[in-house]
FISEMAR-362398 format. One record per residue (C-alpha): residue number from 1; residue in one letter; chain; x, y, z. Coordinates in nm, 3 decimals. Layout:
BEGIN
MARTOR  num  residu  chaine       xx       yy       zz
MARTOR  NUM       A       A        X        Y        Z
...
// end
This chain:
BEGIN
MARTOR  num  residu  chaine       xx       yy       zz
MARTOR    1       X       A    0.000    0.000    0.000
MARTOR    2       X       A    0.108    0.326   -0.107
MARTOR    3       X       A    0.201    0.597    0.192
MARTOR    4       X       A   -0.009    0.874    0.317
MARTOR    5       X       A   -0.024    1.151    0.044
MARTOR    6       X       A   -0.094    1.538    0.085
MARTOR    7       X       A   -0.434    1.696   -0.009
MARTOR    8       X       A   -0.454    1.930   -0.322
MARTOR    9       X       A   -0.282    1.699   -0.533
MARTOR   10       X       A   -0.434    1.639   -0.899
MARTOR   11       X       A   -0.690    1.308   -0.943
MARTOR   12       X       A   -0.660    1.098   -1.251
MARTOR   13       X       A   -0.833    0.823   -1.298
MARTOR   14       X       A   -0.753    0.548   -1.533
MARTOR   15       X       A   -1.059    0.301   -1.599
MARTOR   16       X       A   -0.900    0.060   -1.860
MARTOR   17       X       A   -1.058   -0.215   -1.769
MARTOR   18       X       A   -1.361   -0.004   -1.626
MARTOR   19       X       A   -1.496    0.124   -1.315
MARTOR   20       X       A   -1.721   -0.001   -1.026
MARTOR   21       X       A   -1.762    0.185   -0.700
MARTOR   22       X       A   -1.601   -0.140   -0.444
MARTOR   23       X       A   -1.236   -0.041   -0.732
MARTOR   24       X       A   -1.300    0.346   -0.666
MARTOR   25       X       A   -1.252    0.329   -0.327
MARTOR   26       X       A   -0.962    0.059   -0.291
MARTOR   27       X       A   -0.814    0.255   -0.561
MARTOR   28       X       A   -0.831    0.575   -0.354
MARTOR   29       X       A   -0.704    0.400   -0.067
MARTOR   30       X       A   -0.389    0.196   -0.233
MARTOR   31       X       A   -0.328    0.504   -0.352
MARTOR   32       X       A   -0.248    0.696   -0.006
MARTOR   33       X       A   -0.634    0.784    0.148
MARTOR   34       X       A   -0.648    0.594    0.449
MARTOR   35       X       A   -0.830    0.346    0.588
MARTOR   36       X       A   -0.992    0.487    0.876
MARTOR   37       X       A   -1.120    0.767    0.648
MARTOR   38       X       A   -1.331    0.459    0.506
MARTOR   39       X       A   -1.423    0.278    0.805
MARTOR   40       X       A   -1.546    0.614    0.998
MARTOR   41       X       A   -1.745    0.717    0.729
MARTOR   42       X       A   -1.948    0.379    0.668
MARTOR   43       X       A   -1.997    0.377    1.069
MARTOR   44       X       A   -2.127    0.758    1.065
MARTOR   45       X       A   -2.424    0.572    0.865
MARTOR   46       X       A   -2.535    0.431    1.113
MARTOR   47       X       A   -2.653    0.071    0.982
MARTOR   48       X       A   -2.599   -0.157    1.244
MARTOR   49       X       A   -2.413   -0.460    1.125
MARTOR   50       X       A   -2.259   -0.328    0.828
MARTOR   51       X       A   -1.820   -0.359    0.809
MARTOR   52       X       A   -1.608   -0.300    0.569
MARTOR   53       X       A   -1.245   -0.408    0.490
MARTOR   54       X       A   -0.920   -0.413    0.252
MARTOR   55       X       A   -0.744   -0.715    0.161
MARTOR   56       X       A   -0.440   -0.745   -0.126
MARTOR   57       X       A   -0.540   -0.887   -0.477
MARTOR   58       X       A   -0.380   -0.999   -0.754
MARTOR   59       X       A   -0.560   -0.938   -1.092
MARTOR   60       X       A   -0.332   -1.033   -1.430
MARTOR   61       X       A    0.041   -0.841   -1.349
MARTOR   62       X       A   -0.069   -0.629   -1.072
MARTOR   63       X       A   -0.078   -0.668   -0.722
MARTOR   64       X       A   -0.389   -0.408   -0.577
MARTOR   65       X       A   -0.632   -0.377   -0.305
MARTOR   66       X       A   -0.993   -0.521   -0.264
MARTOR   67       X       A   -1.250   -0.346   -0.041
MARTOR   68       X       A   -1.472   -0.585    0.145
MARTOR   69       X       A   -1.817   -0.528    0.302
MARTOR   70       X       A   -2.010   -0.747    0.543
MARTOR   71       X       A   -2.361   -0.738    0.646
MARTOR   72       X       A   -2.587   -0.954    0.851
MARTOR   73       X       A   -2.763   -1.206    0.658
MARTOR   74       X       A   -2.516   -1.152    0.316
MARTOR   75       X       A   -2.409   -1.524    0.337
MARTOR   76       X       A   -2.809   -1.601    0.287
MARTOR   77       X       A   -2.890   -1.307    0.015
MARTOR   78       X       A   -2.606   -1.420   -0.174
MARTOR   79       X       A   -2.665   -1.775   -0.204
MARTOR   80       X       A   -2.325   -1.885    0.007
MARTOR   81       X       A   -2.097   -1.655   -0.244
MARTOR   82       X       A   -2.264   -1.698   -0.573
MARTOR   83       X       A   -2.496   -1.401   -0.589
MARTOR   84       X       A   -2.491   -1.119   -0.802
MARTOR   85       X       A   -2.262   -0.866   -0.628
MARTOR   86       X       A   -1.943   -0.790   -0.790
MARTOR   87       X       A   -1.973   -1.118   -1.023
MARTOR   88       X       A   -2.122   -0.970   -1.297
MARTOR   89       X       A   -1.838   -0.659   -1.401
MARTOR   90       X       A   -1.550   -0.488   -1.289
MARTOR   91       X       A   -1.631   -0.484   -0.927
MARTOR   92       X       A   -1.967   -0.369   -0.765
MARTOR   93       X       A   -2.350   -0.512   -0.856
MARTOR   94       X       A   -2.485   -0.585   -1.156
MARTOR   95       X       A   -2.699   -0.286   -1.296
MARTOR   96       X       A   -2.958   -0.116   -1.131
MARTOR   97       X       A   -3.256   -0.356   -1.107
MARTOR   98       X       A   -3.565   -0.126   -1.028
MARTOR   99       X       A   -3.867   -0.264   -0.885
MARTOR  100       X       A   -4.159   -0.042   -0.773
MARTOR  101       X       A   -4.172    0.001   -0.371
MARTOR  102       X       A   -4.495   -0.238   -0.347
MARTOR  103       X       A   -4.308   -0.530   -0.491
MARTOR  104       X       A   -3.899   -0.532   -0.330
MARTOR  105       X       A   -3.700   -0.766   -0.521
MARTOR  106       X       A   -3.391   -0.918   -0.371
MARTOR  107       X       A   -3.088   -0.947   -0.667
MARTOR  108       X       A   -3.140   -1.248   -0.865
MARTOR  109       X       A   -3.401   -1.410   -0.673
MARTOR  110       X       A   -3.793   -1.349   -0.665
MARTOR  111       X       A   -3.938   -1.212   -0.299
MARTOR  112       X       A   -3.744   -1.005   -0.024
MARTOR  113       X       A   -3.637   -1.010    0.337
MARTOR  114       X       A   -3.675   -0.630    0.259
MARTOR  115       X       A   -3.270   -0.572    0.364
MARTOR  116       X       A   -3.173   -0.543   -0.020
MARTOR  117       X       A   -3.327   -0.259   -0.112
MARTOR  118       X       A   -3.415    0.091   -0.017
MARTOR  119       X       A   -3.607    0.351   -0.185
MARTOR  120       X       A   -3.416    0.714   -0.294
MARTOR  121       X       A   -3.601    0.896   -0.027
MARTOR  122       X       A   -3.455    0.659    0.236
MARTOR  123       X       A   -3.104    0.680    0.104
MARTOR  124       X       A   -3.182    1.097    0.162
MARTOR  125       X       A   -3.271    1.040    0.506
MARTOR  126       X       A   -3.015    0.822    0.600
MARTOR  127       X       A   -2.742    1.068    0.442
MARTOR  128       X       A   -2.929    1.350    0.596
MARTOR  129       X       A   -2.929    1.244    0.962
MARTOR  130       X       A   -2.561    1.074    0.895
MARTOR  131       X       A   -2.281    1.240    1.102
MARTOR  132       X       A   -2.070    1.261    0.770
MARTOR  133       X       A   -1.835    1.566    0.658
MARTOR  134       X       A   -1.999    1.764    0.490
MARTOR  135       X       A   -1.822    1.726    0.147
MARTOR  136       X       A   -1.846    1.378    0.182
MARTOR  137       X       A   -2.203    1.381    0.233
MARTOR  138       X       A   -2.252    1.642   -0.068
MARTOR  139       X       A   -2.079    1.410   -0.290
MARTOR  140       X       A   -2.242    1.099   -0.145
MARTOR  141       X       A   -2.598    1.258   -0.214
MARTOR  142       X       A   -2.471    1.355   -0.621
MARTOR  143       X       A   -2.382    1.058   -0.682
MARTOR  144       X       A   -2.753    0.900   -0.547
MARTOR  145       X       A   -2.880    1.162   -0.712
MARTOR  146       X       A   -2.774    1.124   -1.047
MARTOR  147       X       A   -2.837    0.731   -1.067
MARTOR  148       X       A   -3.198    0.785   -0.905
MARTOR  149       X       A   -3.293    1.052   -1.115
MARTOR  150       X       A   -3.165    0.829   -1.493
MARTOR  151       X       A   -3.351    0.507   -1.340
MARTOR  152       X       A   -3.660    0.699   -1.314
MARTOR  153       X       A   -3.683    0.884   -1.609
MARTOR  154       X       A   -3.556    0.465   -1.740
MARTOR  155       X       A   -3.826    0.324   -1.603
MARTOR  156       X       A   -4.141    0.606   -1.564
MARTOR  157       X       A   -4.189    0.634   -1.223
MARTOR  158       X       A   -4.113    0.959   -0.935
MARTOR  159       X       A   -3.778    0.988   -0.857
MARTOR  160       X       A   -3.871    0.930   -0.418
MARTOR  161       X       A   -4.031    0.631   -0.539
MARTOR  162       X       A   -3.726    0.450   -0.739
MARTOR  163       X       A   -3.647    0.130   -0.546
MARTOR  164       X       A   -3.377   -0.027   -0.706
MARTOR  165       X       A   -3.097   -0.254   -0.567
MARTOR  166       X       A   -2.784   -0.132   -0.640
MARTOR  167       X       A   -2.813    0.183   -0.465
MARTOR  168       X       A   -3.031    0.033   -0.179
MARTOR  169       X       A   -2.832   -0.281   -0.118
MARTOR  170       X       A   -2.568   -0.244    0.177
MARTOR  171       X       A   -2.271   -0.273   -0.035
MARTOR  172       X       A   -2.368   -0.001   -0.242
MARTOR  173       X       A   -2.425    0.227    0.007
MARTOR  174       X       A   -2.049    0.152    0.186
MARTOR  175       X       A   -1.908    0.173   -0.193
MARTOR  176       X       A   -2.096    0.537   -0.261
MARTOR  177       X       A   -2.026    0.652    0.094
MARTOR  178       X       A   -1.683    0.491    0.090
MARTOR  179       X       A   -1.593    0.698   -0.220
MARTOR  180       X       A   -1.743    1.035   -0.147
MARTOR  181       X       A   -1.561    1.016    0.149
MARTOR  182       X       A   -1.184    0.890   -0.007
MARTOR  183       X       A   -1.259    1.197   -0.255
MARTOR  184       X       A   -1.353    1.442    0.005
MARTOR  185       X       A   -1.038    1.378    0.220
MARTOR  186       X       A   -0.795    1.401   -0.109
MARTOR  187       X       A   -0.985    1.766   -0.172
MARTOR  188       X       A   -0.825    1.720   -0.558
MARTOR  189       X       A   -0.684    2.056   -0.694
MARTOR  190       X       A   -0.866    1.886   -1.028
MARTOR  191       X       A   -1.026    1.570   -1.147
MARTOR  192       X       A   -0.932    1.426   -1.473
MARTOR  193       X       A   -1.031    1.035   -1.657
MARTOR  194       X       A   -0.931    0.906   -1.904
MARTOR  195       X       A   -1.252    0.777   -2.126
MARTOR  196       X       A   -1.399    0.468   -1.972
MARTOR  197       X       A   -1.423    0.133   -2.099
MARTOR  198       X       A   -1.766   -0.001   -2.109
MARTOR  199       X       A   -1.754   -0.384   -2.194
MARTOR  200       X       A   -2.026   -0.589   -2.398
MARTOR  201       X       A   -2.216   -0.853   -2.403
MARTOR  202       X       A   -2.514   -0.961   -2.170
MARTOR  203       X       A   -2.544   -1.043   -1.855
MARTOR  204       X       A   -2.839   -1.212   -1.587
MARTOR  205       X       A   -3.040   -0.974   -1.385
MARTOR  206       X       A   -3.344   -1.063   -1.198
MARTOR  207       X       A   -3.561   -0.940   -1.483
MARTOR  208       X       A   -3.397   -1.139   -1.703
MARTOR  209       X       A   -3.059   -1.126   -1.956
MARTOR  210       X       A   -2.937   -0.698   -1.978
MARTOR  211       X       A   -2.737   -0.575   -2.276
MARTOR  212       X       A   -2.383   -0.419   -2.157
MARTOR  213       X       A   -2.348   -0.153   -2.101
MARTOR  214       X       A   -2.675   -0.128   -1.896
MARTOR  215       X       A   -2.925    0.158   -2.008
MARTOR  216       X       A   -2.854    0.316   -1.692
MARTOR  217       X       A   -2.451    0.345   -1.727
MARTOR  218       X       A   -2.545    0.492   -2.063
MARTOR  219       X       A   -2.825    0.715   -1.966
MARTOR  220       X       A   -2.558    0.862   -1.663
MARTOR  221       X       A   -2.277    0.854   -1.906
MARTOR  222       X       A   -2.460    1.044   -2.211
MARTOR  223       X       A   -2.224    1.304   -2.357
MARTOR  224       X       A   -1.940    1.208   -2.218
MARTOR  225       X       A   -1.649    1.000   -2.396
MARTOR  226       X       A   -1.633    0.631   -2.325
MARTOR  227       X       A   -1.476    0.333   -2.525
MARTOR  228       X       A   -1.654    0.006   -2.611
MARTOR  229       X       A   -1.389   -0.296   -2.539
MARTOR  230       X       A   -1.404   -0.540   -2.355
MARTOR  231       X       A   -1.586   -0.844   -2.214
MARTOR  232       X       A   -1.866   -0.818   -1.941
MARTOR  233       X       A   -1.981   -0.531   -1.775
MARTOR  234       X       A   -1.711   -0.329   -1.653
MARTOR  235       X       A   -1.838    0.021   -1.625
MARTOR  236       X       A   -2.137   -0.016   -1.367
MARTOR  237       X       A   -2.399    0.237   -1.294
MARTOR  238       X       A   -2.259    0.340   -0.965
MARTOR  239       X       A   -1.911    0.403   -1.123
MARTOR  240       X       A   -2.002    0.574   -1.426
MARTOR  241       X       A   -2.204    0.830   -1.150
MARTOR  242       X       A   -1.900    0.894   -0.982
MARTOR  243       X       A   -1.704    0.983   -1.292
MARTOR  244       X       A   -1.960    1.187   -1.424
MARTOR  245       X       A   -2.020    1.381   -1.052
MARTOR  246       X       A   -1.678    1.475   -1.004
MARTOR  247       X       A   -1.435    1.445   -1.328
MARTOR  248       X       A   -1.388    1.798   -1.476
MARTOR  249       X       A   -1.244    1.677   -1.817
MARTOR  250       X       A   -1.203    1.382   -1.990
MARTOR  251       X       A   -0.843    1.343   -2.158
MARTOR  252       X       A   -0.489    1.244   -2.011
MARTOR  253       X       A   -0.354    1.308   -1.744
MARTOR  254       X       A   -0.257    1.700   -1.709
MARTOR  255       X       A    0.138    1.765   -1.705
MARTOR  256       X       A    0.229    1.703   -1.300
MARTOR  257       X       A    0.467    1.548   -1.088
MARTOR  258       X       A    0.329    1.221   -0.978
MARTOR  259       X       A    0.301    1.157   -0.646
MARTOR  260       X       A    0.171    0.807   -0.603
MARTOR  261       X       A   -0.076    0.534   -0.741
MARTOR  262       X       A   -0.328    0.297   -0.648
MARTOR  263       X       A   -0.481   -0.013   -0.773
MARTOR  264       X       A   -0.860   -0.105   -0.675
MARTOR  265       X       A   -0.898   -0.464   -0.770
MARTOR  266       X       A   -1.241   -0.625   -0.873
MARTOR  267       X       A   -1.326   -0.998   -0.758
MARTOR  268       X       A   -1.310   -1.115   -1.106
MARTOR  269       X       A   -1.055   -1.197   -1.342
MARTOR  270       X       A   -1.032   -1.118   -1.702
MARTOR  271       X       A   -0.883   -1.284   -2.017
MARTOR  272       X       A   -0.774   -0.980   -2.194
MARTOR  273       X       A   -0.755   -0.767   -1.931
MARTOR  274       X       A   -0.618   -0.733   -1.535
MARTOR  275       X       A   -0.961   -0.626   -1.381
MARTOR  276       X       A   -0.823   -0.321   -1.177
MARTOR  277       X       A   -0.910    0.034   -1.167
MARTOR  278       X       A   -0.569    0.277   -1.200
MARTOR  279       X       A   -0.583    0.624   -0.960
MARTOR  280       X       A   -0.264    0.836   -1.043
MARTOR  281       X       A   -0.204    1.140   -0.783
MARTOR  282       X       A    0.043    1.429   -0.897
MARTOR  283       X       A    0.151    1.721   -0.844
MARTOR  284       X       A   -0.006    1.999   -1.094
MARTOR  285       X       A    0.295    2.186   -1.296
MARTOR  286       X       A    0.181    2.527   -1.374
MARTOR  287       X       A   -0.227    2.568   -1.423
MARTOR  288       X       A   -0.373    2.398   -1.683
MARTOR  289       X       A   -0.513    2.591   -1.977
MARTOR  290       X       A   -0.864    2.589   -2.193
MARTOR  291       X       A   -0.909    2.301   -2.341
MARTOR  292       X       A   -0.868    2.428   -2.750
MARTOR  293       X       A   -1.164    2.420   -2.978
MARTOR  294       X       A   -1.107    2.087   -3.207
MARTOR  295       X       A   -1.342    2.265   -3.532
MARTOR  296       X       A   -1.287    2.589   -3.585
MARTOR  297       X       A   -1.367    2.867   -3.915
MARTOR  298       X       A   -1.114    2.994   -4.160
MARTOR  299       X       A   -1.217    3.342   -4.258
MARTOR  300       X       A   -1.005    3.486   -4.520
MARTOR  301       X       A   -1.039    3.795   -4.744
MARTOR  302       X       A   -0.771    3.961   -5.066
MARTOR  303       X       A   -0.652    4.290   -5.040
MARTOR  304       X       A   -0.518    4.490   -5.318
MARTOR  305       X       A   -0.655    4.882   -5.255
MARTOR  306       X       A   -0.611    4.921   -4.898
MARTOR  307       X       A   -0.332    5.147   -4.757
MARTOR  308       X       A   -0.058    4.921   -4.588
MARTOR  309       X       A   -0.078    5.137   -4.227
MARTOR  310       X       A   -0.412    4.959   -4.196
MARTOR  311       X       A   -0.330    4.634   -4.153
MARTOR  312       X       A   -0.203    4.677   -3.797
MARTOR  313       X       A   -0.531    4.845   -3.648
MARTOR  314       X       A   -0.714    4.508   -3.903
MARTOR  315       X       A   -0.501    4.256   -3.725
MARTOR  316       X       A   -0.565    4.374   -3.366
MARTOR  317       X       A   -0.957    4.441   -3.453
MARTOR  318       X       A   -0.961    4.079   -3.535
MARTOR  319       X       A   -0.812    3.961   -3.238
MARTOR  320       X       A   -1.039    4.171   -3.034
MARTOR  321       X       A   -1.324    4.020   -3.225
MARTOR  322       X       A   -1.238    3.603   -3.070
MARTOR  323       X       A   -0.982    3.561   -3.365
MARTOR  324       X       A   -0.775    3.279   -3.273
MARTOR  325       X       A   -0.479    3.365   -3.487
MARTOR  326       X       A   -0.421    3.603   -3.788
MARTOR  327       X       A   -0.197    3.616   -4.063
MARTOR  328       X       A   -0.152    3.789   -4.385
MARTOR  329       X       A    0.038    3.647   -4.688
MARTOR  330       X       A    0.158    3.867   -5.000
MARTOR  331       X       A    0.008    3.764   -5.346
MARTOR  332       X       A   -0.037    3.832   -5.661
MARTOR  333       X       A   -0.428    3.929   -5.797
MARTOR  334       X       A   -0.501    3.978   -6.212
MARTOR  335       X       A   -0.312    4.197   -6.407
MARTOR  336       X       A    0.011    4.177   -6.201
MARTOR  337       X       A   -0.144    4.353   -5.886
MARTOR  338       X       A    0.043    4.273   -5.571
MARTOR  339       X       A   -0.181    4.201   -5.318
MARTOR  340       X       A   -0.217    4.079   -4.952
MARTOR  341       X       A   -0.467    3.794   -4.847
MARTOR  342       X       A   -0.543    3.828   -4.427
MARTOR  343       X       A   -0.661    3.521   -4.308
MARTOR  344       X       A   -0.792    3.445   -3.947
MARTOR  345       X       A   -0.870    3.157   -3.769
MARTOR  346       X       A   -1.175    3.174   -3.510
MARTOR  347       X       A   -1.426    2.953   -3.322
MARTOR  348       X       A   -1.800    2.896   -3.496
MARTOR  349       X       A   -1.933    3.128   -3.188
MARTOR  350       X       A   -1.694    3.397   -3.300
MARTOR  351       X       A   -1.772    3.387   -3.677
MARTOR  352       X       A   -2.037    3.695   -3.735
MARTOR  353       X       A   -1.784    3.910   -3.482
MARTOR  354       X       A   -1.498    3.837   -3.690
MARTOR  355       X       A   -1.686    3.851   -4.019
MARTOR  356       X       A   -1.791    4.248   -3.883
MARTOR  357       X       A   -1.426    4.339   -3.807
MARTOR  358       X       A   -1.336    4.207   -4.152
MARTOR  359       X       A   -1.568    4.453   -4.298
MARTOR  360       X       A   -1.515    4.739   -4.069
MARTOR  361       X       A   -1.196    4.815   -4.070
MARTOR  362       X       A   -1.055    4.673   -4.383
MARTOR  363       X       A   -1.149    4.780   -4.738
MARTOR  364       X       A   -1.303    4.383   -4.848
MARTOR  365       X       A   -1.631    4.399   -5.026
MARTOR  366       X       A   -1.659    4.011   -4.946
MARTOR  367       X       A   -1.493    3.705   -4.732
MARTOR  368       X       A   -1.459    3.300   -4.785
MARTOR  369       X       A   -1.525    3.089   -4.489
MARTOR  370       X       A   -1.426    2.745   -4.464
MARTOR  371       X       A   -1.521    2.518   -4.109
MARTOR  372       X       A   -1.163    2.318   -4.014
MARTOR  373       X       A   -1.107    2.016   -3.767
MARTOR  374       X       A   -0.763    2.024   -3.553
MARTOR  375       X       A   -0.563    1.829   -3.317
MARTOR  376       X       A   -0.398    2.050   -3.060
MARTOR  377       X       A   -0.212    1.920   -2.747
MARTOR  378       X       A   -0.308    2.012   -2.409
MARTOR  379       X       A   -0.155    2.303   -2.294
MARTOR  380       X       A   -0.073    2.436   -1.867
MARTOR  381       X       A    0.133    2.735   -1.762
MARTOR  382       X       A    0.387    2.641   -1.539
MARTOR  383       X       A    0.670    2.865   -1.362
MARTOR  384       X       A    1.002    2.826   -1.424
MARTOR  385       X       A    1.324    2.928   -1.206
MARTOR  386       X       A    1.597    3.096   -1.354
MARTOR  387       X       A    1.896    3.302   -1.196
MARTOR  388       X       A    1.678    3.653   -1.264
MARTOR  389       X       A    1.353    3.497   -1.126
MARTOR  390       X       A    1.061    3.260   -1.221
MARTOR  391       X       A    0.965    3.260   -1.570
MARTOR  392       X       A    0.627    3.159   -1.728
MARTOR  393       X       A    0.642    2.878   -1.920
MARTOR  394       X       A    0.435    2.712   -2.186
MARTOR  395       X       A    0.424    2.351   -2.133
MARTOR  396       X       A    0.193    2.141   -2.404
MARTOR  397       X       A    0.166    1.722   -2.353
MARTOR  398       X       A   -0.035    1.449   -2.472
MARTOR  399       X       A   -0.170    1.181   -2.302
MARTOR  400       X       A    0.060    1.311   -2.024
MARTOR  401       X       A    0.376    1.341   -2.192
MARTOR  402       X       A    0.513    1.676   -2.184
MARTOR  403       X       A    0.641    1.738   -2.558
MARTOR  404       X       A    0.790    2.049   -2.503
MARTOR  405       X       A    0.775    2.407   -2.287
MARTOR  406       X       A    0.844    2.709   -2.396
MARTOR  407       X       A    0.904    3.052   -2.195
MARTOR  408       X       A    0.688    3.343   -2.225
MARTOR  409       X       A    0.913    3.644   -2.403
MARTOR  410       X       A    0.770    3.909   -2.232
MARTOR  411       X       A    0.859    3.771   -1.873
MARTOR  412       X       A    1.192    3.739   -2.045
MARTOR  413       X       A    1.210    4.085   -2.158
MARTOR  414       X       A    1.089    4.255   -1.792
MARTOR  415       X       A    1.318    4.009   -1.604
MARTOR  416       X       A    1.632    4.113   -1.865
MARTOR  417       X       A    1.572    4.517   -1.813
MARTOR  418       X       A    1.563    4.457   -1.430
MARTOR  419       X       A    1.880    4.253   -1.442
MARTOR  420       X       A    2.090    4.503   -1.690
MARTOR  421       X       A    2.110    4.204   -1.887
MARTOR  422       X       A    2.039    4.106   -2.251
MARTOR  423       X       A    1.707    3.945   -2.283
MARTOR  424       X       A    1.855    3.660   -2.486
MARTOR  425       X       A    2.038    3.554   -2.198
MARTOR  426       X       A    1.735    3.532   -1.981
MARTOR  427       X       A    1.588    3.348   -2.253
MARTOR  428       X       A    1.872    3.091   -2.276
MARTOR  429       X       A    1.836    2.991   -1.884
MARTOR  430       X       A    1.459    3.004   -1.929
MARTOR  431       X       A    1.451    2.773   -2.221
MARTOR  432       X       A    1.693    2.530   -2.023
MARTOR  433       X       A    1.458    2.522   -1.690
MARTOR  434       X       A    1.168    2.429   -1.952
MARTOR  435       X       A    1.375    2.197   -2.106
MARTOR  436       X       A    1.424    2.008   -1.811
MARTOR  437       X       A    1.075    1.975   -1.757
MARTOR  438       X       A    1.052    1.780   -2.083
MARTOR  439       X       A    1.361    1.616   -2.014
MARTOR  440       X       A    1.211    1.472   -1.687
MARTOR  441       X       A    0.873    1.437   -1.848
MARTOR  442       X       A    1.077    1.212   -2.124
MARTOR  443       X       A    1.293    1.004   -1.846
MARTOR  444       X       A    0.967    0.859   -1.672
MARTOR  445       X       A    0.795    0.738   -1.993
MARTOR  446       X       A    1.140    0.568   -2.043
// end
């Protein structure tokens, strides 16, 4: 098990083979949360009988940690070890199974001792009256929240009045708890996922065979990336609501200084995968940037009568109006004329503000427009020390490998006129500091 690790660090989760909530919390807790965060928070529940543990699992090439939960009469529910939870995906129940409240359902079995479910407006009342912290408990009731709300607009009926087992059964509970707490200790500066895998197939519910991934991992999921591999369910309902209640973007990791890992391991194994859930923990380098628009408009426009002294005032109009970037190009029109063409590059939302700077300040009569797709790498501002004093620096990665960093000039420039010194050479030791993040970047991947 990993050591203790700070708070503020950055979150990234890594659901390759999926995510259930029993992984998010072992996860969390290989990964440096610990333990008694876990165990305090299922007690401040208040559900008599209900325990939780960690024990060490091996899934495929990696050793990680499984967490546990007990409850009186689970031996009985779940058929002496063969019952439903965790043996139908990554890690936690199969999905949700809604039954109205009149008619309780136990998972994968007809009738009910009434212990394995519990209605949305219970779950509120237990968190309500739980002695929880309080960002533990917000998170806790989001996460409810969102799966309630998709099975009832699923399956027609109030949202108070969803019963459905995988939030109401006790595991579920100590998962959703267990993570809202895990995540409310960390206090992430940022949460980040990779997209997660979903899995295929079918699998046995008590109303019969379910198509993977279940319509309410979809419904809780819509809009967001995700990737369809994989065998089984391994994105569940409960972890697809924790990624979509508290990850901020979906892409690589950010560029950071990792801090630790953790492994959650699910009770099954499978063939072309090693059924765990990866947490990474960093340090963030610099603050992380926009996210760039991947279509954007090319708005260009020739120039042959328009005095040259405009084209400054054009450029910076332009700019003012969203462009993204602007450049002008010398040509040559019909009979010989030399000309200029000024081209800019802008987001769709930008288009008729651009299109109006065009026109007012240049001497155009008309424009082209042509809608582009682009790749561009995510991009942080990080701080840089040099021998005159930190230094912004650009820093752009992919899938968490820095490619390169460059400094900002005009840092350069005010730390160069302080110093008496040329701003080349402030440059030089600024481009070597963001070198070396690269360099460092280039050394782990290795």
């Amino acid at each position: 098990m990993t050591a203790a690790v700070g708070k503020g660090l950055h979150l990234h989760f890594d659901p390759c083979s999926g995510i259930a909530g029993d992984m998010t919390v072992a996860a969390l807790v290989d990964a440096g949360v610990p333990e008694k965060v876990i165990v305090g928070a299922i007690r401040a529940i208040g559900l008599k009988g209900l325990k939780v543990g960690f024990e060490p699992r091996k899934r495929g090439a990696f050793m990680g940690l499984g967490f546990t939960v007990d409850w009186p009469g689970k031996r009985h529910e779940h058929g002496h070890g063969h019952g439903h939870h965790h043996d139908h995906g990554a890690g936690d129940p199969s999905p949700a199974e809604l039954c109205s409240a009149a008619s309780p359902r136990k998972r994968g079995e007809a009738g009910s001792h009434g212990h394995d479910h519990r209605d949305y407006s219970e779950i509120r009342r237990l968190l309500a009256r739980a002695a929880l912290d309080g960002e533990a408990k917000k998170l806790a009731e989001g996460i409810f929240e969102r799966i309630a709300r998709e099975e009832a607009a699923l399956h027609g009926v109030a949202v108070d009045r969803v019963a459905f087992h995988e939030v109401g059964a006790w595991d579920s509970i100590a998962d959703i708890v267990g993570a809202a707490a895990a995540l409310a200790w960390l206090e992430p500066a940022a949460v980040t996922s990779t997209p997660p895998v979903l899995g295929s197939g079918v699998i046995a519910t008590a109303h019969g065979l379910m198509p993977v991934p279940a319509p309410a991992t979809v419904a809780i999921l819509r809009g967001l990336p995700v990737l369809a591999e994989g065998v089984g369910e391994l994105t569940t309902p409960t972890g697809a609501a924790i990624l979509a209640t508290v990850v901020g973007a979906f892409a690589g990791p950010p560029p950071m200084r990792l801090v630790a890992q953790g492994f959650g391991a699910g009770t099954r194994e499978h063939a072309d995968r090693p059924n765990v859930l990866r947490v990474l923990l960093g340090q963030p380098m610099g603050q992380a940037l926009p996210a760039a628009a991947s279509e954007v408009v090319l708005v260009a426009t020739n120039v042959d009568d328009m005095n040259p002294q405009l084209a400054e005032p054009l450029m910076t109009e332009l700019f003012v109006a969203g462009a993204l970037d602007v450049w002008f190009s010398p040509i040559t029109m019909k009979k010989g004329r030399p000309a200029v063409e000024v081209s800019a590059l802008c987001a769709p939302a930008a288009l008729a503000l651009v299109e109006r700077a065009f026109f007012a300040n240049s001497s155009t009569i008309g424009v082209r427009r042509q809608v582009m797709q682009r790749t561009v790498l995510e991009r942080a501002m990080a701080k840089v020390a040099t021998p005159y004093g930190e230094v912004r620096a650009k820093v752009v990665s992919r899938d968490g490998e820095i490619l390169g960093a460059t400094p900002e000039f005009e840092d350069c420039r005010k730390l160069a006129r302080r110093a008496g010194v040329p701003v080349r050479q402030v440059v030089a030791e600024a481009s070597a500091a963001a070198l070396a993040l690269f360099a460092s970047s280039r050394k782990r991947r290795s």
